[in-house]
Backbone bond lengths (Angstrom), bond angles and torsions (degrees), N, CA, C in turn:
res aa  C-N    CA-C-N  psi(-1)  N-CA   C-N-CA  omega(-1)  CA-C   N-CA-C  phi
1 X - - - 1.430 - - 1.518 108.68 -
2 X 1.256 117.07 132.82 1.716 136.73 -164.47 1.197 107.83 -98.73
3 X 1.599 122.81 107.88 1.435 95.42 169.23 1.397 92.33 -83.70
4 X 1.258 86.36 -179.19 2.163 121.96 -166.73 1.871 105.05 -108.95
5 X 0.999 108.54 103.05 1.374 103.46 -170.36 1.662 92.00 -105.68
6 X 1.646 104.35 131.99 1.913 88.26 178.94 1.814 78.60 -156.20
7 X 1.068 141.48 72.26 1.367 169.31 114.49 1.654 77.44 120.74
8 X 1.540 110.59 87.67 1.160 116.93 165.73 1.627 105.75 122.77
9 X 0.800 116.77 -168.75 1.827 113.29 -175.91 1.565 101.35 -121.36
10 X 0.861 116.02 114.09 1.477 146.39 165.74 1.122 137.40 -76.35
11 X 1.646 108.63 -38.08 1.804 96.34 163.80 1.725 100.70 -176.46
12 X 0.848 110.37 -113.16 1.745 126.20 -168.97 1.370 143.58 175.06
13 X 1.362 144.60 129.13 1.398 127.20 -160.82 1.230 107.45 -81.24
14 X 1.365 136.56 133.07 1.300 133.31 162.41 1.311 142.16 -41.80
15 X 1.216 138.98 -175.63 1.180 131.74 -144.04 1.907 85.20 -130.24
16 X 1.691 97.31 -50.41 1.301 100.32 -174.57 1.783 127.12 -61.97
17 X 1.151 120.35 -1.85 1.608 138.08 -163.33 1.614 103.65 -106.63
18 X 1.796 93.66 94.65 1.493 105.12 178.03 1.450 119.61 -68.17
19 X 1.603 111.99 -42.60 1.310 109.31 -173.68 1.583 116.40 -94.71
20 X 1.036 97.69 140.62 1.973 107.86 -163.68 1.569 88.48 -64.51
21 X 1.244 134.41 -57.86 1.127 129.81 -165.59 1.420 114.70 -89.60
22 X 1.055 123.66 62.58 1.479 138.25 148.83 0.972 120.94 -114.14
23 X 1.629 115.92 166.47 1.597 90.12 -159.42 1.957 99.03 -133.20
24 X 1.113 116.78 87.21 1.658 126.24 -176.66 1.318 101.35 -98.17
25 X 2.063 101.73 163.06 0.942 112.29 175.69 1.218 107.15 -92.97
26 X 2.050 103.05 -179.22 1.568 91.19 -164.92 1.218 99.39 -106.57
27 X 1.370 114.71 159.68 1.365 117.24 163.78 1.116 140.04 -72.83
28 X 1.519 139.49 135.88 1.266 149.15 151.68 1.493 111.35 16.33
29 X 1.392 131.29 122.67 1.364 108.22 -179.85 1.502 92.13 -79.96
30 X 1.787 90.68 156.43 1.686 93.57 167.39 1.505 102.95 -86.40
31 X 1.618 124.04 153.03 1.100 129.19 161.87 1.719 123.85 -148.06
32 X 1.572 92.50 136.70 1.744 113.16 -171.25 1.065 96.92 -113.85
33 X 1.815 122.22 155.97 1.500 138.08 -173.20 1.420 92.29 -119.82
34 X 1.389 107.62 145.08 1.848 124.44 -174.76 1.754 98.05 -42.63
35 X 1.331 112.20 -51.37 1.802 112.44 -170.90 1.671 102.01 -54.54
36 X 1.234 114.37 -21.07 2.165 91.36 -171.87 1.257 95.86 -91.95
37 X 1.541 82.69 153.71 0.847 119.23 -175.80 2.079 111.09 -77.53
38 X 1.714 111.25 163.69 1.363 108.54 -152.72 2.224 85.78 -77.09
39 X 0.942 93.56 -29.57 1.684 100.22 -173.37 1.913 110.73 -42.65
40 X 1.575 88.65 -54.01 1.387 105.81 174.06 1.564 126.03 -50.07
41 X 1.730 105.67 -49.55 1.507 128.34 168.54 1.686 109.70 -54.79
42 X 1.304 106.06 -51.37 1.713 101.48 -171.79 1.568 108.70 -72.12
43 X 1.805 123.68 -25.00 1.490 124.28 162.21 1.741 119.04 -58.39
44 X 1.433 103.39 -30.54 1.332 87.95 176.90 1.150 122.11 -89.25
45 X 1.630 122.96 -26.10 1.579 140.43 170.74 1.766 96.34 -44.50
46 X 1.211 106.24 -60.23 1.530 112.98 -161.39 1.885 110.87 -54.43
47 X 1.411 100.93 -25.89 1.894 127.70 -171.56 1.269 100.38 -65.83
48 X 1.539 112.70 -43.38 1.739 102.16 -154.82 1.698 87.87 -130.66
49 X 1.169 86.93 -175.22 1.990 114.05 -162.72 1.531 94.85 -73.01
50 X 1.534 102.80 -60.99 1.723 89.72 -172.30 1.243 123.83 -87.10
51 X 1.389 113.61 -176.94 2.003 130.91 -144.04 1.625 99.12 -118.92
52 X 0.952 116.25 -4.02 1.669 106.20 167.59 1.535 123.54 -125.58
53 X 0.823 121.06 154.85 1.511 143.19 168.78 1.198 113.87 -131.50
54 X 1.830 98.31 118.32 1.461 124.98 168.40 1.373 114.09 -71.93
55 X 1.616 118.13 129.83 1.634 111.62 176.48 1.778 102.86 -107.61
56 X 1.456 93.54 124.79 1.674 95.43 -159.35 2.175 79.56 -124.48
57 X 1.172 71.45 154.53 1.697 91.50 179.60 1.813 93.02 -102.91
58 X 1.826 92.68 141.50 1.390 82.69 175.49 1.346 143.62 -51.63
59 X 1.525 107.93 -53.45 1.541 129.62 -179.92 1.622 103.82 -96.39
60 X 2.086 94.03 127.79 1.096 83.82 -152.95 1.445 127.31 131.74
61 X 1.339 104.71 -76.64 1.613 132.44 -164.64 1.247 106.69 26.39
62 X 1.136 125.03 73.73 1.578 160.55 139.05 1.673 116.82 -53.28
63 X 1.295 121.76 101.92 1.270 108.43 173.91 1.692 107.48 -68.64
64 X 1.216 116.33 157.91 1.629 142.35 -161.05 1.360 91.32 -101.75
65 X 1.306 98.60 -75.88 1.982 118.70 -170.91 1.613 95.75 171.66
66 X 1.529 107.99 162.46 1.314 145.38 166.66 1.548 132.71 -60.27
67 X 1.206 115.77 109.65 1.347 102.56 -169.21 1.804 104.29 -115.39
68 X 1.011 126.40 103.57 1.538 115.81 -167.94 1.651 113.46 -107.95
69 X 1.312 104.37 171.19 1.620 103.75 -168.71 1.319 105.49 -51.11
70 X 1.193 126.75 -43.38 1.768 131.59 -160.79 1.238 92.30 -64.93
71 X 1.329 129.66 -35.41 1.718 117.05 -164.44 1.482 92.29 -102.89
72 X 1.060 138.83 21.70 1.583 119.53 148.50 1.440 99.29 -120.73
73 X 0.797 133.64 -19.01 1.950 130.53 151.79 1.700 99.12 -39.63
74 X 1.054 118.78 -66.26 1.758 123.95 -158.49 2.027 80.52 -63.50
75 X 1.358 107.05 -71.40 1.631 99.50 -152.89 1.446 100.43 -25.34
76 X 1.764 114.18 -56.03 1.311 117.89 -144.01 1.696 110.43 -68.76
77 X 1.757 111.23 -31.50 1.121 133.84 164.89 1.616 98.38 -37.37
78 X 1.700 123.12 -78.74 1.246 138.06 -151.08 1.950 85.63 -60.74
79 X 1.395 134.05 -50.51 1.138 112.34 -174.44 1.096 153.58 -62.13
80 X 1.673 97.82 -28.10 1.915 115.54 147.32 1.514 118.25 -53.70
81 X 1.648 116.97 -28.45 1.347 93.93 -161.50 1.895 104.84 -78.31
């Protein structure tokens, strides 16, 4: 998944777009604030097409870091075991 940088970050490539060479727009970035919770993050992942969530601080809007489906797949993985 691509972010879209166009003097600032703009959105993201989807999850749903099999063929590399098609040509869609990007989506909406997703965005979570340091206070939510991971429950909250995996409801909105599950809502929309794409697999990451940007953690942006409010003031500012500073990305934090990336939290994407694969790395809350593994957490949830690591918590059953």
């Amino acid at each position: 998944m691509d972010l879209v940088f166009l003097g600032g970050v703009r959105g993201v490539g989807c999850r749903c777009v099999s063929n590399r060479h098609q040509t869609v727009s990007p989506q909406p970035l997703l965005v979570c604030h340091p206070e939510q919770s991971i429950k909250e993050m995996a409801r909105k992942l599950i809502e929309t097409p794409t697999s990451l969530v940007a953690i942006m601080e409010h003031s500012g809007g500073e990305i934090k870091g990336i939290v994407t489906l694969h790395d809350l797949l593994r957490a949830e993985t690591s918590l059953l075991e």
